[in-house]
C-alpha positions in Angstrom: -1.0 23.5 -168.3 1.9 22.4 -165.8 2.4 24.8 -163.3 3.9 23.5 -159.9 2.4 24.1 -156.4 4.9 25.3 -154.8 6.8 23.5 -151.9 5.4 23.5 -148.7 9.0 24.9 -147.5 9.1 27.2 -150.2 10.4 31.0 -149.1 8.5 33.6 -149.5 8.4 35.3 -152.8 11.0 38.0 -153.5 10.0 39.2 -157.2 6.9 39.1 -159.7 6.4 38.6 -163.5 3.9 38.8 -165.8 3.8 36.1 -168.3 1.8 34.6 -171.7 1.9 30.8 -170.7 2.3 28.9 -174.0 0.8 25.5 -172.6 0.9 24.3 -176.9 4.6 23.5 -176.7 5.1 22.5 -173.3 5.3 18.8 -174.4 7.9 19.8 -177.2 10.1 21.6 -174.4 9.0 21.1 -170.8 11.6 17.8 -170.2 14.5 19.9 -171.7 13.5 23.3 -169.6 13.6 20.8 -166.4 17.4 20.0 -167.7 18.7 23.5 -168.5 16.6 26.3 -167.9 16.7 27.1 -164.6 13.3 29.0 -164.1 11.9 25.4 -165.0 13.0 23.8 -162.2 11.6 27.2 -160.1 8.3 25.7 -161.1 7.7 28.4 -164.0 5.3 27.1 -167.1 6.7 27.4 -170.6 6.5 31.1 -171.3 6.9 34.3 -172.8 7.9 36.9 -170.7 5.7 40.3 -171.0 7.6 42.3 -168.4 10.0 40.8 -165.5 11.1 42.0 -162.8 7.5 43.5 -162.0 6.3 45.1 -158.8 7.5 43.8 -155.1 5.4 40.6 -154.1 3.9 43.1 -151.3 2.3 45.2 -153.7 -0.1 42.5 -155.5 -3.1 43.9 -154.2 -6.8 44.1 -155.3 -6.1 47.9 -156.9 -3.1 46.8 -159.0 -4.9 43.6 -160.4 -7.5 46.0 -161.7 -4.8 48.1 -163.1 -3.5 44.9 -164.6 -6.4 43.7 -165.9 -7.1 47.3 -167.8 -4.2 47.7 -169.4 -4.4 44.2 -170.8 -8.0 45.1 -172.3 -5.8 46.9 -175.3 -4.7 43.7 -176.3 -6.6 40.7 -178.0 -5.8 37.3 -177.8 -4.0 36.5 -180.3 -2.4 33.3 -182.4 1.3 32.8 -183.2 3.2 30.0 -184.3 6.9 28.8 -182.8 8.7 28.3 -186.1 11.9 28.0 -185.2 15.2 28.3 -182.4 17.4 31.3 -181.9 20.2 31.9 -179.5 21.4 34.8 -177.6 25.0 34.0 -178.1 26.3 30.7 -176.8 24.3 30.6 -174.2 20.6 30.6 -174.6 18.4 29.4 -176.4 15.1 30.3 -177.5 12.0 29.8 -179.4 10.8 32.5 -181.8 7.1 33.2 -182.1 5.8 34.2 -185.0 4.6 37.5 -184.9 6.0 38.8 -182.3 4.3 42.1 -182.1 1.5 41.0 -180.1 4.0 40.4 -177.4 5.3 43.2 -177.7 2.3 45.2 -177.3 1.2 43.5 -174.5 4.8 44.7 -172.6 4.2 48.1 -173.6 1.2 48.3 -172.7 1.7 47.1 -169.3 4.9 48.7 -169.0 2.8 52.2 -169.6 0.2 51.2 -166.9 3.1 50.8 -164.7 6.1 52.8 -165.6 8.7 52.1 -163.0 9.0 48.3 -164.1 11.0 48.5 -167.3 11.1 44.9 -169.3 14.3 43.5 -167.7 15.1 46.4 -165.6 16.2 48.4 -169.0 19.2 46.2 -169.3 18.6 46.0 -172.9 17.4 48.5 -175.5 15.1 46.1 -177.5 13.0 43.7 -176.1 12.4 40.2 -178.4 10.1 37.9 -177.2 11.2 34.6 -176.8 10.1 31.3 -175.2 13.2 30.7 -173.2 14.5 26.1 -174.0 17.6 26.4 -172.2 20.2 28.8 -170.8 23.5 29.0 -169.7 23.3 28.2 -166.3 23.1 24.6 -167.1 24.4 21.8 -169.0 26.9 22.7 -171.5 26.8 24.0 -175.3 27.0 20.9 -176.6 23.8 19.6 -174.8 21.8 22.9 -175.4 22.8 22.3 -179.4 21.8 18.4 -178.6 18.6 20.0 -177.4 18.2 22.4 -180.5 18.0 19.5 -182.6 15.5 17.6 -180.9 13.1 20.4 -180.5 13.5 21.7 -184.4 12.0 17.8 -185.0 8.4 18.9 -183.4 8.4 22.6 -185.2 6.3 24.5 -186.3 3.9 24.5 -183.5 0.7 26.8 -183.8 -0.3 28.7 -179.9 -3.0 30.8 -179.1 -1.9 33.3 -176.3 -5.7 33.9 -174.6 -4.0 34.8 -170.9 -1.7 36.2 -169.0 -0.5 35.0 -165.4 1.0 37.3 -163.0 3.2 34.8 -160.4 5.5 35.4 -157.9 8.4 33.4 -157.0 12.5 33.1 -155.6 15.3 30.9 -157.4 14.3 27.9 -154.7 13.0 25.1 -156.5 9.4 24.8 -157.0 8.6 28.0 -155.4 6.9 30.0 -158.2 3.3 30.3 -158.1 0.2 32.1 -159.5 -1.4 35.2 -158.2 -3.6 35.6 -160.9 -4.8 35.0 -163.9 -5.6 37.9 -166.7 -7.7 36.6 -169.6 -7.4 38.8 -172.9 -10.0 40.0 -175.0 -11.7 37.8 -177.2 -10.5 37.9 -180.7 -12.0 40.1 -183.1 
């Protein structure tokens, strides 16, 4: 799974997230993300986001990764499949997985574990899970439609979501990194 070390001269994390890595269609994506998704380029894996912005970089400490860790317990790993692209307006767009309840679950449930880090703040009233391709902060629509089109050529692609990572990062290139790693139930 690519994940970047991050620069020696990174800064010093300022923010946390908890995310499924989807390593299954990082070669379908990965050289796009680089181009125009800017998290990419801030070293952070192909994804689905289960709940961002999480706790202060300060606070990852033994007690809240055993918090972490029992809250994800509620949750099995799961399989999904990436069927096809959506966009939030103009500007972003997205892969779809396929269900998308698992995800869901797996922000509630460690949105109830830890109540005071709503998914996104609570900037929007429903929470879809996505697997950002590209977003608005680079290249224009014509190259994100350009990329639509290229990815829609390797779809579907099957993914087993087995883990979650907790990382921490800034908006500096290649200064996101892992804290830990959260492996979910086995599969019933």
């Amino acid at each position: 799974m690519p994940f970047l070390i991050p620069a020696r001269d990174a800064p010093h994390p300022t923010r946390t997230a908890v995310i499924a890595p989807v390593p299954a269609v990082a070669d379908l994506v990965e050289e796009h993300r680089l181009k125009l998704d800017a998290s990419a380029g801030w070293g952070v894996p192909a994804h689905v986001t289960v709940l961002y912005p999480f706790v202060d970089p300060a606070a990852v400490v033994p007690d809240l990764l055993t918090r972490l860790a029992a809250a994800t317990r509620l949750v099995s790993a799961f399989d999904c499949r990436f069927e096809q692209t959506r966009w939030f307006g103009e500007e972003v767009l997205w892969l779809q997985p396929e269900p998308p309840e698992p995800f869901r679950r797996l922000t509630t449930v460690i949105w109830q574990a830890f109540p005071d880090f709503p998914p996104y703040a609570g900037r929007y009233a429903e929470v879809i899970p996505h697997l950002t391709i590209a977003d608005g902060s680079r290249g224009g629509l014509a190259a994100r439609q350009a990329v639509e089109q290229a990815v829609r050529t390797g779809l579907p692609r099957p993914a087993t979501i087995d883990r979650l990572l907790l990382i921490a990062g800034t908006q500096a290139v290649n200064s996101w990194r892992q804290l830990s790693e959260v492996l979910l139930a086995a599969s019933p």
